[in-house]
Residue frames relative to the residue before (quaternion, step in Angstrom):
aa qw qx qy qz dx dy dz
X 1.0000 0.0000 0.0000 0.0000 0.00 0.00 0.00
X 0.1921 0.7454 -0.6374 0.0332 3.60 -0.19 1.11
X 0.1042 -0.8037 0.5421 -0.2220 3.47 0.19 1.49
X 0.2019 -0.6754 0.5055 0.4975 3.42 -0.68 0.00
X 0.6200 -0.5777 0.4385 0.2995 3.58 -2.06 0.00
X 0.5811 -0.6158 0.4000 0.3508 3.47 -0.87 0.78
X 0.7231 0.4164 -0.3614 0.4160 3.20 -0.97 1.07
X 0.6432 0.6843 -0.3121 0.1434 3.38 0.68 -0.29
X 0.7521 -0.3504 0.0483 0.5561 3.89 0.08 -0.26
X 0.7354 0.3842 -0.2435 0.5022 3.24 1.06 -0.93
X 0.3678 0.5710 -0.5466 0.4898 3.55 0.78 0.20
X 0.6722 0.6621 -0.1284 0.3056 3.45 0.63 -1.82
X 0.6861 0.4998 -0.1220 0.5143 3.10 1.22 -1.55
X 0.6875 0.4147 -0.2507 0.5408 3.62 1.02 -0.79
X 0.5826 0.4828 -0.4843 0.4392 3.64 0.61 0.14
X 0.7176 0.4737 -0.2235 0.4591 3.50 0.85 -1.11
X 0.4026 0.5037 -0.5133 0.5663 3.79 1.56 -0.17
X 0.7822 0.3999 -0.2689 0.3949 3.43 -0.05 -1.65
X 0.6146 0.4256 -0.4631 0.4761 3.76 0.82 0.00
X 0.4372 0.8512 -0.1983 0.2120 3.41 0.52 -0.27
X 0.7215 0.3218 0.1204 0.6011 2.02 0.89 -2.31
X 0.6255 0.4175 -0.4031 0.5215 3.30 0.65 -0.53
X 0.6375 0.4002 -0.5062 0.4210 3.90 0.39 -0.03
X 0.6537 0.4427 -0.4155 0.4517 3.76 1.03 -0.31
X 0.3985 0.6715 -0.4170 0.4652 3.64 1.09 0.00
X 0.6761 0.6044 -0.1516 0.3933 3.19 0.70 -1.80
X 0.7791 0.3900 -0.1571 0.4650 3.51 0.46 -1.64
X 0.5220 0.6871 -0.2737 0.4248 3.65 1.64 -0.86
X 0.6820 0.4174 -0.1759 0.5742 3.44 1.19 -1.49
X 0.8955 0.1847 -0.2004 0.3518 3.81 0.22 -0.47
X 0.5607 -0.6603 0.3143 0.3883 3.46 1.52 -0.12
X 0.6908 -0.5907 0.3605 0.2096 2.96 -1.10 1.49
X 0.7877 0.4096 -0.2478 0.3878 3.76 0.74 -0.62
X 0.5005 0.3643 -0.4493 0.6442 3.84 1.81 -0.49
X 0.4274 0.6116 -0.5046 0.4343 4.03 0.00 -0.37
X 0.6912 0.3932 -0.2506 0.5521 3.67 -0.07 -1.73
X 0.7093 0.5039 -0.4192 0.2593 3.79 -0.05 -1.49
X 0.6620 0.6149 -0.3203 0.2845 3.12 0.86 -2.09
X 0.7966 0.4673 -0.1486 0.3536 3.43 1.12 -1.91
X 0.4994 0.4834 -0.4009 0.5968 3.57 1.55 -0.03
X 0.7084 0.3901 -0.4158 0.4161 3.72 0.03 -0.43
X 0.6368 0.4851 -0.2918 0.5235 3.55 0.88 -1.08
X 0.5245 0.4923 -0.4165 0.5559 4.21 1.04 -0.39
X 0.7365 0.4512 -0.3087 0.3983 3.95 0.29 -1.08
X 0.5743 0.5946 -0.3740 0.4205 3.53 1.14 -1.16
X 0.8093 0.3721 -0.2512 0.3788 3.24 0.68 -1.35
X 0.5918 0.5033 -0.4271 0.4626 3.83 0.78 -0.12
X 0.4578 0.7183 -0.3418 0.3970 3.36 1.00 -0.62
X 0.6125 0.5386 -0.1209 0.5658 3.40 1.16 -1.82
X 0.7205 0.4385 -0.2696 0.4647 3.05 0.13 -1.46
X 0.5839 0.5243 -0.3560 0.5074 4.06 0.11 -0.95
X 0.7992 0.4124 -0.2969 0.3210 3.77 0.33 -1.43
X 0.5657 0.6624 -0.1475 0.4684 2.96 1.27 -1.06
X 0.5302 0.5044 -0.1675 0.6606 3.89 1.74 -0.87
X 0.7274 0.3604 -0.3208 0.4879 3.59 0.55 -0.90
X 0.9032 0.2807 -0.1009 0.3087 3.56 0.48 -0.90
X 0.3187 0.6724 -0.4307 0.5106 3.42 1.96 0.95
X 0.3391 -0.6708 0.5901 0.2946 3.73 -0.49 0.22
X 0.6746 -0.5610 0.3963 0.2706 3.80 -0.91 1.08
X 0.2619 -0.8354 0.4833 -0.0030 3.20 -0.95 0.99
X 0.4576 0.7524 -0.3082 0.3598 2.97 1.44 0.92
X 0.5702 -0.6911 0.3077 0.3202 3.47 -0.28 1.15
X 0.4803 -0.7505 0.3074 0.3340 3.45 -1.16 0.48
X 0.6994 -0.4688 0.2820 0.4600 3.69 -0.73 0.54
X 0.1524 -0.7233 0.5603 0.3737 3.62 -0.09 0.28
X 0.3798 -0.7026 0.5442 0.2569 3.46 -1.28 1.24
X 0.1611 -0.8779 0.4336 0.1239 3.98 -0.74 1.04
X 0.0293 -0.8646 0.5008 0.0287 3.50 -0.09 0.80
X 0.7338 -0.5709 0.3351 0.1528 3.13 -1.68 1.32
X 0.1140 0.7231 -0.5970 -0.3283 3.64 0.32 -0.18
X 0.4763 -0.5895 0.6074 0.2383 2.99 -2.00 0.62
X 0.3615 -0.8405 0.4033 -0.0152 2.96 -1.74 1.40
X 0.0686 -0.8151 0.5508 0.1659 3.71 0.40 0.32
X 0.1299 -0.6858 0.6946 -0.1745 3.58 -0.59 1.39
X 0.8876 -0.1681 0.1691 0.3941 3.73 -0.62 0.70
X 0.6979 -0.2921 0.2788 0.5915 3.67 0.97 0.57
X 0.8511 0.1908 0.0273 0.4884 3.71 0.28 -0.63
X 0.7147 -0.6247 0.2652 0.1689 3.08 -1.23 1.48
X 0.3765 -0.6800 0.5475 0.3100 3.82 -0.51 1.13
């Protein structure tokens, strides 16, 4: 059996045809303008999240490294 193995690109590729089409199927049966709405509301809903979720994570930003002088003795007396 030198077939090919399940999974591979073109397997892949034909799912995403057959998704496709079924999303033009979709927009065909209900129209081209609830289709647009659904995916703009369902785009806002998620930024919306996404923004809150930004507002109410605490910052992920590293701490300042703190930088200290070293102290120098040069001839009896501080550099």
């Amino acid at each position: 059996m030198k077939g090919r193995l399940l999974g591979r690109k073109p397997a892949l590729a034909l799912w995403m045809l057959i998704a496709v089409a079924d999303f033009v199927l979709v927009v065909a049966a209900i129209g081209v303008v609830t289709v647009l709405s659904v995916l703009g509301g369902l785009l806002a809903l998620g930024t919306g999240v996404w923004q809150l979720r930004r507002h109410i994570a605490p910052a992920r930003r590293p701490a300042p490294a703190v930088l200290r002088r070293q102290s120098r003795v040069v001839a009896g007396r501080r550099a």
